[in-house]
Structures are given as structure tokens and as C-alpha cells.
N, C-alpha and C positions, 0 to 999 in steps of 0.2 A: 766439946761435950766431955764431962768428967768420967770417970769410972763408976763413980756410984750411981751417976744415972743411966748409964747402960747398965746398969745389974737391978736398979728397980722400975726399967721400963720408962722413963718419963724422956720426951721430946724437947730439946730444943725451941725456944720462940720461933726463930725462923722455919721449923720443919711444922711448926704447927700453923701457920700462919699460910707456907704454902697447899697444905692440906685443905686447906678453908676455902684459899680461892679454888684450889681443883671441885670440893663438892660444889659450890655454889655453881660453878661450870658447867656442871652434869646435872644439875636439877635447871638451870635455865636452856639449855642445848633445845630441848623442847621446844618452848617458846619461839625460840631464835627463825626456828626451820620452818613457822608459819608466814613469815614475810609480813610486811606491811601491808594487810588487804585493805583499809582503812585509812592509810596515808594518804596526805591532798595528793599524791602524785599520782597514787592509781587513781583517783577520784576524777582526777581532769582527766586521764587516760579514758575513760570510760563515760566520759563524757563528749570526748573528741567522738568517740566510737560510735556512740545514740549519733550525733549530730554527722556525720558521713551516712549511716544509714539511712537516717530519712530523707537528707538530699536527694540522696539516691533513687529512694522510693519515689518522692515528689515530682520528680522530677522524669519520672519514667525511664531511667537509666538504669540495665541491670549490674545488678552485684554482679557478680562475675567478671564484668569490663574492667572494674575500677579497685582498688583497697588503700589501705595506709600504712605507712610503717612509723609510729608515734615513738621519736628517737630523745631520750634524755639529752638537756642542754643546759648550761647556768646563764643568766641572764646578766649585765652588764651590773647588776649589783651584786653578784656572783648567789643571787636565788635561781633556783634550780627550775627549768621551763622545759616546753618540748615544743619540737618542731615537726611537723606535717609533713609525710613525705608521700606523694599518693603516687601509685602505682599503678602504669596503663596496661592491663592484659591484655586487651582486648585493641584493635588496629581500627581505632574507627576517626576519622581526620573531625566532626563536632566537637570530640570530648578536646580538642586540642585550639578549635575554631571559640567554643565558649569556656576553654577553661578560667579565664580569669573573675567569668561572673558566675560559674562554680564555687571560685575560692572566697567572692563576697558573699554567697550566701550563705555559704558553710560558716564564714565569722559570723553573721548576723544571728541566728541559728546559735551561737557558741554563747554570743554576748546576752541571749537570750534568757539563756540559763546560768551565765553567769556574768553577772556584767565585770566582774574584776579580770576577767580571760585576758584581756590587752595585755595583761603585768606581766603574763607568764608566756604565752603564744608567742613563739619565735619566730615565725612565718609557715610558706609553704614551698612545697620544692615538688619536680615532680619527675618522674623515673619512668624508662620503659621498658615491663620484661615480660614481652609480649612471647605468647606460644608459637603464633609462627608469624615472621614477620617476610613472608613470600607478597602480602599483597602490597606493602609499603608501597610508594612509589621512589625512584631515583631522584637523583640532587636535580636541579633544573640549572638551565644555562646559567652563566657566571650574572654575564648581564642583564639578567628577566629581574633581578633583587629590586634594582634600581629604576629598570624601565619605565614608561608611562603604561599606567593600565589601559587597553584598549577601550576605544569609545563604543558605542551602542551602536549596535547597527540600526539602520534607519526602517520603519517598523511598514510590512509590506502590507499593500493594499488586502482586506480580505474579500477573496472571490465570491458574488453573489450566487448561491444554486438558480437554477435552472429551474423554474415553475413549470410547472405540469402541463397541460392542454385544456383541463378542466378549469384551471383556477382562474377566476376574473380577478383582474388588477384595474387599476383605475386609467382612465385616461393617458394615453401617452401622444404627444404630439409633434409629429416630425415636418419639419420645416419641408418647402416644396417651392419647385422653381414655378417663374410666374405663367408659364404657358399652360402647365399641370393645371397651377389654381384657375386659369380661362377656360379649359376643356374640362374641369369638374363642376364649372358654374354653370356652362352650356348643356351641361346633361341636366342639370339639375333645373332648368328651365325648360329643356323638351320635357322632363318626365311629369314637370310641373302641367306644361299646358298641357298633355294628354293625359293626364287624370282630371283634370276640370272638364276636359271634351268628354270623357267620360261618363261625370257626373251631371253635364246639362242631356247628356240622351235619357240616363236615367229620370232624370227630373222632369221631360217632355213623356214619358214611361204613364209615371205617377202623377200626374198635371188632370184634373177633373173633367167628365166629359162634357160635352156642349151638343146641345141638339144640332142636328144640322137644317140648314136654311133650304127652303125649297126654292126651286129654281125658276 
């Protein structure tokens, strides 16, 4: 810098040029401190978010048990993807029994609305930071992993109730030894002939009268 331009005020290129970038810095600062709310990466983020929620819903599963943590990732073409990490609050041994056809229907669900999701979808992972994990159960024996699952128990007779006094049932017929069947055939033949001996008093009763013969 000469002396005559420090006495009539005038800059240097370089001090004018860094002047330039400073303003242009301070009128964009603004902008900057809005973030990308419109970028594909919130978009998929917020579209992970719809598609957890309504599983959720669908599926009769409360909010509360489950969340996600949607973690930036680049993808093997080094574009930029996210990964699923859901989060078990809640101790309930289903969400862990179905979780794999959880995490299909949540893609299906994803592919829905977007069919190009595969490109960016990292996978899913899944964490547990449960409130209180008292109800857990313990590790199981070394060797229960490998075992054979126990067979079915063999399925028990079910008990017939007890019918009433009142209620007719049909026929039932119990075998009998042969003297039983001789002495129920012989009653059955006295009681036979005395009701016919019965029936011919009465019918000598009711028989028409006849004059009688004089002697």
C-alpha cells in the first residue's frame, strides 16, 4: 500500500475483495441457519416416520413400546442413506417374537410411497432401552439353545358331566350273564300268563247273557 493511498482513503484489491466475502457472509448467515427442510434426506426421514406410525397403529401396537432412531449413512456408492434403528421401550417378548415381519411390513409400507427406497434404506437394527427391565427373564441353560423342543403331550380324555335325574338319554344296554337273561324271561312269561288269566275273567265278565234252560 503507497502513501498516497493511505492519505486518500482508497483499499488495496485484496482488502476489498476480502470485504466482499465478509458481506456476502452476513447477508447469507440467515439463510444458512434454516437447514435443509426440503432436502431428499428430511423427506425420506419423514417418510420413515408416516410409515412407523401407522404400522404401529395397524397393527394395534402402542406408540409408547416402540420408536426409531433414523441415523445418516452413505451407501456403497457413497450416496447418502439412512438406517432404522427402532427402539424397544416397552418389555413385551411379541414385539421381539414378530419382529422380523414388523420390519417387512414397514419396507412394504416404505416401497409404497416410494418405490426407489431400496437405493437409500440401509437396513434395520434394533436396540433396547427399556424403562425398567425387572420383568426380563434370565439367560436359560447353556444347553436349552440346542435341545430338542419338547413333544406334545398326549391330549387327555375329556370328562363327560354327569346328567341330571330328569334328563332322558336314549337307550343304553348292558350286557348280562345267561341265568340273569333265564330269570328275566321267566318273569316275563308269569307276568305274561297272568294278565291273559286276567283278561279271560274279564271277558267271561262281559260275554252276553243266555236265558237259562229249565230243568
Amino acid at each position: 500500500m503507497g502513501l498516497l493511498d493511505l492519505l486518500f482513503g482508497k483499499k488495496p484489491a485484496a482488502a476489498k475483495a476480502a470485504g466482499k466475502r465478509a458481506s456476502q457472509a452476513q447477508f447469507a448467515a440467515p439463510h444458512s441457519t434454516l437447514g435443509p427442510a426440503g432436502s431428499p434426506h428430511s423427506v425420506r426421514k419423514d417418510l420413515l416416520r408416516l410409515v412407523l406410525r401407522e404400522t404401529l397403529h395397524r397393527n394395534g401396537i402402542p406408540g409408547a413400546w416402540l420408536s426409531a432412531d433414523l441415523l445418516r449413512t452413505t451407501t456403497t456408492r457413497r450416496e447418502e442413506g439412512i438406517h432404522v434403528r427402532f427402539l424397544v421401550r416397552e418389555w413385551e417378548p411379541r414385539l421381539m417374537l414378530h419382529g422380523v415381519a414388523f420390519e417387512k411390513e414397514c419396507l412394504q409400507r416404505l416401497l409404497l410411497l416410494d418405490p426407489l427406497a431400496g437405493n437409500w434404506l440401509m437396513g434395520f437394527s434394533w436396540q433396547f432401552v427399556l424403562r425398567d427391565a425387572s420383568a426380563c427373564p434370565p439367560m436359560p441353560h447353556a444347553g436349552s439353545w440346542t435341545a430338542a423342543p419338547p413333544s406334545d403331550p398326549q391330549p387327555r380324555p375329556v370328562p363327560v358331566p354327569q346328567q341330571s335325574g330328569d334328563v332322558i338319554e336314549g337307550p343304553v344296554f348292558i350286557p348280562q350273564a345267561q341265568d340273569d337273561v333265564r330269570g328275566d324271561l321267566e318273569r316275563l312269561l308269569a307276568l305274561r300268563d297272568e294278565d291273559m288269566k286276567r283278561h279271560d275273567g274279564r271277558r267271561d265278565m262281559y260275554a252276553p247273557t243266555r236265558p237259562a234252560t229249565l230243568a
